[in-house]
C-alpha positions in Angstrom: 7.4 10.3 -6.6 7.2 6.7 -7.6 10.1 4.3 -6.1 10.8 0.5 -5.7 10.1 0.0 -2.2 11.4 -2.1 0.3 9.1 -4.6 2.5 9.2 -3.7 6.4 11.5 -0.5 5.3 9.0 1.8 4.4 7.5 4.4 6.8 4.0 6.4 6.7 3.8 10.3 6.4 1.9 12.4 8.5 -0.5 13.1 5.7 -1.4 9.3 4.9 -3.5 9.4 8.4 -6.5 11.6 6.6 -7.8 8.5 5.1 -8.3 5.2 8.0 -6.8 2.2 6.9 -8.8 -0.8 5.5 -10.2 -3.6 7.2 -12.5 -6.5 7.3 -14.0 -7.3 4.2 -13.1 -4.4 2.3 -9.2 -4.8 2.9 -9.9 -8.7 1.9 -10.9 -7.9 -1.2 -7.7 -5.7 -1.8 -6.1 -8.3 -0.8 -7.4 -11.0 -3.2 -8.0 -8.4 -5.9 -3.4 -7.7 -6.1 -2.8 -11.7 -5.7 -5.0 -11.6 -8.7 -4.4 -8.4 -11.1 -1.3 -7.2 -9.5 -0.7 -3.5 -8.0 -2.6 -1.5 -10.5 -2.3 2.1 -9.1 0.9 3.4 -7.9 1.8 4.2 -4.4 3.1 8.0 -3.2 5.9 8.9 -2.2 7.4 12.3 -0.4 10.5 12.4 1.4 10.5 8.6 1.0 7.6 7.9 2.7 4.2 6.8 1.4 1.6 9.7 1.3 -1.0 8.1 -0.5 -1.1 3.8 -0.9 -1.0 3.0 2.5 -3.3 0.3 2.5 -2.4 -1.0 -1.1 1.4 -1.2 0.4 0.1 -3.3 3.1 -2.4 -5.4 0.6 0.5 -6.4 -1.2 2.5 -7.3 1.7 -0.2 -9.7 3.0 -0.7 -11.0 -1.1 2.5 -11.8 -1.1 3.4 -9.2 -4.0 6.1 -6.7 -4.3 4.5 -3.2 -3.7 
């Protein structure tokens, strides 16, 4: 399911935790890659929390871009 969702509102599912989150470098460049392009791939949602998009959610928070 795809959905608007709301900064600071939006919780993780169990499932999300297979895959670690992002950091350092990598999750800079995510970062710098949605200030530029914007949120290109879309971010999961089941019972209206994200299962897959964690760390794009949290790229666009810090990019200053609506996820």
């Amino acid at each position: 399911m795809l959905a608007e969702l709301e900064i600071g509102l939006t919780e993780f599912h169990e499932v999300a935790n297979i895959f670690p989150l992002m950091q350092g470098e990598e999750y800079k460049q995510i970062v710098e890659d949605i200030k530029i392009n914007g949120l290109r791939e879309p971010i999961w949602l089941h019972d209206n929390k994200i299962i897959d998009g964690r760390n794009r959610y949290l790229a666009c928070i810090d990019a200053g871009v609506a996820p």
